[in-house]
C-alpha positions, 0 to 999 in steps of 0.5 A, a space after each residue: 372269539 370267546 366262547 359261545 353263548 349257551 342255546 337260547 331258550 324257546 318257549 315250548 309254545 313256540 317251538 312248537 308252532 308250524 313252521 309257516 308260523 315262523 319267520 323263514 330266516 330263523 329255521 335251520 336249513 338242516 333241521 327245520 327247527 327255530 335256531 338256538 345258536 344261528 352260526 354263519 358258515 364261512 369257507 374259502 368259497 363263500 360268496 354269500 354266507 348262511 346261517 344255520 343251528 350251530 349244532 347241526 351245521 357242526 355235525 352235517 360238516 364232520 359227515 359230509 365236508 360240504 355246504 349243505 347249500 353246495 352238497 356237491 362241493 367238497 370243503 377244504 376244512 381248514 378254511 371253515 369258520 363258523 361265527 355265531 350271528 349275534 344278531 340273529 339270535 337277538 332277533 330270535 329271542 325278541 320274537 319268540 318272547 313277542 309271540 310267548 306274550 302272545 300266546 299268554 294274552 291269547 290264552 287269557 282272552 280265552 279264558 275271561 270268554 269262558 267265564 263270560 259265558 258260565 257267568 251267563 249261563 249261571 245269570 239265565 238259570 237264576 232268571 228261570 227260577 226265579 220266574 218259575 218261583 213268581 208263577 208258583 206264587 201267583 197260582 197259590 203254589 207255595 215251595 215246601 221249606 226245606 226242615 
């Protein structure tokens, strides 16, 4: 296999959510963290493969040569493979733009609500002056004019 691709990008209002928010299967078992580059952990043992962020899994084998899933186990690490998950990392960078745009048309909702309210905040006020302005007329009260 060629080269690895770079890290996705996540969006910083992403990665920021919690991780209940988060599907399960995109959080690194290492680091808690959404996967930049989901690696399969392969090895002489693997009945069931798991995935983790490739850096971290890179590190957790080069200080302790087990699976973080069997840390009683030692690896024999000339049978350990790590092969990126294509998949997963699509599946990753569909929800994470899906919740951006999300997030975007969340704030934008936010935004036309305030507005809404200034704008009718600004209508009352104009109402009140202009029945203060119609009471002052109708008890002979004229406003000065301003010189």
């Amino acid at each position: 296999m060629g080269p690895w691709p770079a890290p996705l990008a996540i969006p910083e209002q992403v990665d920021d959510l919690p991780n209940a928010h988060v599907p399960r299967g995109f959080v690194c078992p290492i680091t808690q963290a959404i996967m930049r580059q989901p690696a399969l952990l392969l090895h002489d043992a693997t009945v069931t493969p798991s995935t983790y962020d490739r850096e971290a899994i890179s590190q957790w084998l080069s200080e302790h040569s087990t699976d973080p899933k069997a840390p009683g186990s030692k690896l024999n690490m000339k049978s350990v493979k790590l092969l990126y998950n294509g998949d997963l990392a699509r599946a990753i960078e569909d929800w994470a733009a899906a919740q951006a745009a999300s997030h975007r048309t969340s704030q934008q909702g936010q935004l036309e609500q305030r507005l809404a309210a200034i704008r009718m905040r600004a209508q009352a006020t104009l109402y009140q002056q202009q029945q203060q302005q119609q009471q002052q007329q109708q008890q002979g009260i004229v406003p000065q004019q301003e010189q």
